[in-house]
C-alpha positions in Angstrom: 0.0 0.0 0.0 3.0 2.2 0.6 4.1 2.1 -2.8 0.4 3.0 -4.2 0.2 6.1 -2.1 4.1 6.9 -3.0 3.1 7.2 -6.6 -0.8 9.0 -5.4 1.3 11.6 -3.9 4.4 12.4 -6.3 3.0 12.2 -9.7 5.5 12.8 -11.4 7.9 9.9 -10.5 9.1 8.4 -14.2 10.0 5.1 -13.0 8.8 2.7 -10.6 10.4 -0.7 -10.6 7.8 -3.1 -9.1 8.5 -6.2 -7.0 6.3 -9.2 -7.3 6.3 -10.0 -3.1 5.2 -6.7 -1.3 4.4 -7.5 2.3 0.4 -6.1 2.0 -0.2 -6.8 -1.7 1.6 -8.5 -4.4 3.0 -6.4 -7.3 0.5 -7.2 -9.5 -2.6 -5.6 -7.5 0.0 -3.0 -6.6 -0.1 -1.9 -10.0 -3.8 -2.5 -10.9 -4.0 0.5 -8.4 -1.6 2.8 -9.7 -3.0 2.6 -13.0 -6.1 4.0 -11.8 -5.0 7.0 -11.3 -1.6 6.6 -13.3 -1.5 5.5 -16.8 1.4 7.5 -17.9 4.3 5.7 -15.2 6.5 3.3 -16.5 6.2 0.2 -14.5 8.5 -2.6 -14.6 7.8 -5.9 -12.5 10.8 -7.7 -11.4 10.6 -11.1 -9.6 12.8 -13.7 -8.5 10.1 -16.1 -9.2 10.3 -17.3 -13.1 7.1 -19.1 -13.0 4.7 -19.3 -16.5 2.4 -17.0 -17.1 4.5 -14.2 -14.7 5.4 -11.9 -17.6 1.6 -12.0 -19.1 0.2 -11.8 -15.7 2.5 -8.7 -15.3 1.2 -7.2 -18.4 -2.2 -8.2 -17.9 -1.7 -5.9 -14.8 -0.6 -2.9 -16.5 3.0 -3.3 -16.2 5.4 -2.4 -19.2 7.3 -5.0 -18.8 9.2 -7.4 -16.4 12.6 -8.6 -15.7 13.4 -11.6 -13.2 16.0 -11.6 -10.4 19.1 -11.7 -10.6 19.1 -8.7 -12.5 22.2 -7.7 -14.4 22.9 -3.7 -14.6 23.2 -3.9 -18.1 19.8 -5.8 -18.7 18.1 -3.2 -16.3 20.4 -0.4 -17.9 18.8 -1.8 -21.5 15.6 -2.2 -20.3 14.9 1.2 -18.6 16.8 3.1 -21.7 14.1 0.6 -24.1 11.7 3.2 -22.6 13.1 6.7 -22.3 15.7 7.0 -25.7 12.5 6.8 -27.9 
């Protein structure tokens, strides 16, 4: 819930890189609520969890996209640059 009223309260945050295990709500309802009121963030789910159906589950969610743990700073480097050098 913190990260849901995190992004309520600073619209303008660019980013938000979304973990699938949040202690009140997992990621994915996490970010159903954000895009409520936020369709414009870029969210990116990352999990150490590769189970199937994750990344469409993600996406079905509203996430951008999704990268799973360990993350290598190039692959995240890539990734967040995939959305922001357009």
């Amino acid at each position: 819930m913190e990260a849901v009223e995190f992004c309520r309260t600073n619209p303008d945050i660019d980013l938000v890189l979304m973990d699938v295990q949040l202690p009140d709500l997992n990621g994915f309802e996490a970010t159903r609520q954000i895009r409520e009121f936020n369709k414009e963030v870029v969210i990116i789910t990352q999990t150490a969890d590769i189970l199937t159906g994750d990344r469409e589950k993600a996406i079905k969610a509203g996430c951008n996209d999704y990268i799973s743990k360990p993350i290598g700073k190039s692959a995240l480097l890539s990734l967040i640059q995939s959305y922001f050098n357009k």
